[in-house]
Structures are given as C-alpha cells and as structure tokens.
N, C-alpha and C positions, 0 to 999 in steps of 0.2 A: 328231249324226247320223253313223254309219256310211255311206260315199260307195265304193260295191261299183263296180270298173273295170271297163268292158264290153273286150272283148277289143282292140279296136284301140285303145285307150287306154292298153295295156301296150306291146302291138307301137311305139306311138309314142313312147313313154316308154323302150325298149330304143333305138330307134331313137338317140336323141339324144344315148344315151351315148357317152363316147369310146374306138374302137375294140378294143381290145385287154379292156376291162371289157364292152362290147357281146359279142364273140364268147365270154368265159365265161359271159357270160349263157344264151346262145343255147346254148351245150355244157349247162351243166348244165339249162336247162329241156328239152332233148331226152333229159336221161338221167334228169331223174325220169319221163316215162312210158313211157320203154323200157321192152318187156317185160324177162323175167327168163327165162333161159333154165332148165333143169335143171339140178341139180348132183348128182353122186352120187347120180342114180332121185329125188332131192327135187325134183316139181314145184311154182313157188311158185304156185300157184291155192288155196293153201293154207296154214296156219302150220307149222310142224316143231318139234318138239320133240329135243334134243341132251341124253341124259342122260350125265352124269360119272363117269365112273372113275378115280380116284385112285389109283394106287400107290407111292404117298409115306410115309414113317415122320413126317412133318411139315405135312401140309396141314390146312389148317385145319380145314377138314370131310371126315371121311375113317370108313375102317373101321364100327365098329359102325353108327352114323349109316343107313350103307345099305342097300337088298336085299340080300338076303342076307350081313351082316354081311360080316367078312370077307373074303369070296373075291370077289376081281372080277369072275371068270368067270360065277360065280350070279349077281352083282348085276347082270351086262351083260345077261346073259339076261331077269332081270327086269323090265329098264329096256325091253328090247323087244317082252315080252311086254305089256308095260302101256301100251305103244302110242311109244315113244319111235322117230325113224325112223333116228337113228343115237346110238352112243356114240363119246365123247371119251373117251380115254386117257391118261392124264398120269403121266411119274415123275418130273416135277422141279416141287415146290411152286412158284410163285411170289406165292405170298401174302406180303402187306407185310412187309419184315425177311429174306425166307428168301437164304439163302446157294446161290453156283450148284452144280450139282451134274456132278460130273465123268461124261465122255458114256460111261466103261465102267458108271457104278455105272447110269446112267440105262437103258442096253441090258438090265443086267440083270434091272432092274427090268420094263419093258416087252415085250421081246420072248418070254418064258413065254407070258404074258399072251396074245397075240397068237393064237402057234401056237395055244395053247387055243380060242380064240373061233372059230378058223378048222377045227375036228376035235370039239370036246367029242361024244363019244358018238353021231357019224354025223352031227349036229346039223348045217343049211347054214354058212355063214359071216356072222356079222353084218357089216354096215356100220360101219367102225371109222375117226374122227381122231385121229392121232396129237400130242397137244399137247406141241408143244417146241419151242424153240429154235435146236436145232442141226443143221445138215444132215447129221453121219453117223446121227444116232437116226432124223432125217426119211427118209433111203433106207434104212434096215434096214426103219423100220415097212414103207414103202411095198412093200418086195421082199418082206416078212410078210404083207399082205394089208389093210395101209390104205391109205384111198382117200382124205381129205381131212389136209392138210398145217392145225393149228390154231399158229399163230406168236402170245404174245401181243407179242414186237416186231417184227411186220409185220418179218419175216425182212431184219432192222437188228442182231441180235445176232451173228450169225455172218457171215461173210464169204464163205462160199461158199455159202449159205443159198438166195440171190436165182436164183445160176445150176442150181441141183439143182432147183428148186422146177421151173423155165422148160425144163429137158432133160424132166424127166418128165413135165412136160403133165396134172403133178393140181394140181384144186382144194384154194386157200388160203384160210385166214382171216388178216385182215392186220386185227389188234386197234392200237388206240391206247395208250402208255404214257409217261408222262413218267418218265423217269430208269429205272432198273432194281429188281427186287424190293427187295432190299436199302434201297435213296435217296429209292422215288419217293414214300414219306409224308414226307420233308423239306421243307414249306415245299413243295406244289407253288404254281403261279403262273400263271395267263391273263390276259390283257388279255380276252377275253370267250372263254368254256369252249366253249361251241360251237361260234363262229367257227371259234378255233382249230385244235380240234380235226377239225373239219371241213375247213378249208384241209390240214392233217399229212397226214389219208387221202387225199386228193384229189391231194396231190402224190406221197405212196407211191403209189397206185393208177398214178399215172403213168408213175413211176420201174419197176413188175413189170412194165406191157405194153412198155414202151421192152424191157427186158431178155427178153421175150420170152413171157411170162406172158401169156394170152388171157384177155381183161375178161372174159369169158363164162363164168371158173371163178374168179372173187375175189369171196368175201365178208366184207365191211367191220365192224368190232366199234370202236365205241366206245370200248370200256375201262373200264366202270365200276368204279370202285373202284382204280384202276391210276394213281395219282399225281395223285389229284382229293381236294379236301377234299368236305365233306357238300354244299356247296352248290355247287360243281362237279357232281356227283353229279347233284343234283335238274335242274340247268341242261338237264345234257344230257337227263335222263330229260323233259326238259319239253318239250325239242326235239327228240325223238328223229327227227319225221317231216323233219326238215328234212336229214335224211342218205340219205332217198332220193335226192336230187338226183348220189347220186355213180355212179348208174347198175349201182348192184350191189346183191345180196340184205346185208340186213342182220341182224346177231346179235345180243340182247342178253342176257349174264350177269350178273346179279345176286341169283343164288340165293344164299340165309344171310348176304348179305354184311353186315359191320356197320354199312353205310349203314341199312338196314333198322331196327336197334334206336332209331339215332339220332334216325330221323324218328318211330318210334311213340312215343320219349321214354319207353321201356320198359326198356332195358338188356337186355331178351331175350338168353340164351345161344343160341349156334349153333342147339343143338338146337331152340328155340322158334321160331324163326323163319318156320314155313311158311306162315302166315297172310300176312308181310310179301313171302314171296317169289310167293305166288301173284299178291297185286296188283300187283307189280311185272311180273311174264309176262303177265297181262293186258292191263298199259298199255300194255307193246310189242305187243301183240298190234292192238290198239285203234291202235299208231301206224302199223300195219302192217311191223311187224318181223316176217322170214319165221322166223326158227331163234330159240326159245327154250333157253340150256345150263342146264340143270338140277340140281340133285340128287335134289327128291322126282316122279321123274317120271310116277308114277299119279295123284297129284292135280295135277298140275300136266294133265296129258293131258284130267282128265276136267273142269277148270276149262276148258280153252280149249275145249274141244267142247259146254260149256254154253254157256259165253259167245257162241260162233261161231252156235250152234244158236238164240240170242233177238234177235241182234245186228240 
C-alpha cells in the first residue's frame, strides 16, 4: 500500500533534519513553485519551442536537413513562421568529437547571419540565441541583435564569459556537460545522473547570481547527449520534473540525437529521426519543460499544440 504524506507530516519530517540539509530543503521546495517570470517576450504559462540554426561546415545535423535547405536566413524565417518563438544560432559544432573553433572563424560564421535576420527585406527582427562559448562571439551577437546568451558550459569555458554575461543583463542558458566536445563521450561517469547533475546546476546557478547574473533571466538545460551514456540519458529524461526544483525555466535538447536510435533499437540515420524526437519534446512537455530546441520545428509546434489541446 502506497502511504500519501498529508502536509504536516513533511513539514515534520523537514523539520527533523539537520540544519544546513533542512534549509536546502526549504530553498529548493520554494523554488519549485516559484513562479517563472518572462524571458525574452517567452511567457511560461505556456511551452516554447527553440528552433536551431546551424552554421557549421561540421554539425551533425545541418544544411539540407532544414527549411529552406541551405540558407539560414530562410530556414530561421521558416522556423518562426511555423510557430517557433525563438531561434538558436550556432557556428561552433559541439557535437561528440568536434574540435573548438577559433572565435574569428566563429564571428564569421555568425554575424552575416545575424545582420540578415535583423533587415531581410524590411522583414521585423526575429528573436535570436546566440550558442557559444565565448564571450567575444557572446557580445558581438549580443551588440548584433541577440537576446539570449545559449552556453552549452554554463559559461565555464571562457573566462571572461561569467562577467560579460552579468555586465549586459541578458538571459542565459547554463546547459550541463561533462568534459568538453571533443572528451565528454570518454567513459563519462555519475554516482547517480541526476543527482548529480542536478547538484552541477544548482551550484553554477549559484556561482551567475553571486557574480551578478539575476535568477530571473537563467535558464537551466540538462545536457542531454553532452557526456551521458544512453542510460544517463534515459535517467535524466526520466527525471526531468525533478529539475524544476532549481527555480528556473527549463530546456530540453534532444532533437536527432543518437540517444533516439538507441532506444527505438532502429539505428535510424539523422534524417529518420523525427518520430523519436517528437516524443522526446512531448515528454518534456508533459514533465513540464518550458523551451523545447528543435530542429523539425512545424511538427514539433503542431505536436505540442495537439498534445496541450487533449491534455
């Protein structure tokens, strides 16, 4: 028989504990039902979808793959015509293996890009994250016209990273990763994936407001696929609700990743995947994850707006 705690029977049961695991207690059960304020016009009374743009000669899933083949620019357009409420911009892969890319080839690669999204043919300016690593790519995007800073090491790779993010007062994404592109399929390693990883954000999360970063613009990303084997992977995706508890809006990525073939036991190439990556955006949708990153973002849009519309 399942034995359901009536409220003061936690409260006493908190009680009891000793002090310092008491007061985490009491911090993180106030920040899982803190509200969630706006971030970049994204209210979360709602899921958001984050479609990807690529401008890598190396990412795993890139070019043809998307709207409008090729051109980022059409694909970004497409991405928010189809209901996406912001795109992610990326010129440095860091898919398993990839090598870092030095921050002139990176500017070159992204800032084109940028001015266009922000002029094409009168067109407004989309809502654009700029995904990198480094704080000069971080304040060119940002003086270009983006508005979310997307780090996938929770801005640990650069050094001056942490203080450019906290001067300019835009919203981050502070992703979890073990080791670096290159390492982190080496043998990663948890004593429990979750925990863990959960404790990693929890103390980063700490470490941006100490430095001057307002909780109010950090949103928290797991890392799926970012130095987890397959059943790290599943772990977190099992636990995903248990990361509201860090008081901020939550992201999950997992579009085409080859977690996906693993589990359907299919070998699916990239391109087959959209079957696996739709019910993976579901579940976080369902665990209440607010930002879904994307690649196929019309079915992905018109999956959670069925889903939301029966739920």
């Amino acid at each position: 028989m399942v034995r359901v705690l009536a409220l003061a029977d936690v409260h006493t049961a908190i009680a009891a504990l000793p002090a310092a695991t008491r007061d985490r207690v009491a911090r993180l059960c106030d920040a899982l039902v803190a509200a969630r304020p706006a971030i970049a016009g994204m209210a979360f009374d709602r899921p958001h979808v984050m479609g990807i743009v690529n401008v890598t000669p190396d990412s795993f899933s890139d070019g043809a793959l998307r709207p409008g083949g090729g051109d980022p620019v059409v694909a970004a357009r497409a991405m928010m015509a189809a209901g996406a409420s912001i795109v992610d911009l990326g010129g440095e892969s860091t898919r398993p293996g990839a090598a870092d890319v030095a921050v002139d080839d990176e500017l070159a690669r992204v800032l084109p890009v940028l001015g266009r999204l922000g002029s094409l043919d009168g067109e407004g300016a989309l809502p654009v994250s700029i995904d990198t690593r480094k704080a000069a790519v971080m304040a060119a995007a940002l003086d270009a016209g983006a508005v979310i800073v997307n780090d996938v090491s929770a801005l640990t790779f650069d050094p001056a990273a942490l203080a450019l993010v906290a001067a300019q007062g835009c919203p981050v994404v502070l992703m979890h990763a073990q080791g670096s592109p290159a390492t982190m399929q080496v043998a990663p390693t948890y004593i429990d994936a979750v925990a863990d990883v959960f404790d990693w954000l929890d103390a980063r999360i700490a470490v941006c407001v100490a430095a001057g970063i307002a909780r109010d613009r950090i949103i928290a990303d797991p890392g799926i696929g970012f130095g987890k084997t397959s059943a790290h992977n599943a772990a977190l995706l099992h636990g995903l609700a248990t990361f509201h508890a860090l008081g901020v809006p939550l992201m999950l990525g997992a579009s085409r990743k080859a977690l996906i073939a693993r589990l359907a036991g299919d070998d699916a190439p990239i391109g087959e995947r959209l079957g696996g990556s739709l019910a993976l955006a579901l579940h976080g949708v369902a665990q209440g994850v607010q930002i879904v990153r994307v690649h196929d973002v019309a079915a992905t849009v018109q999956a959670v707006r069925v889903g939301q519309a029966v739920a």
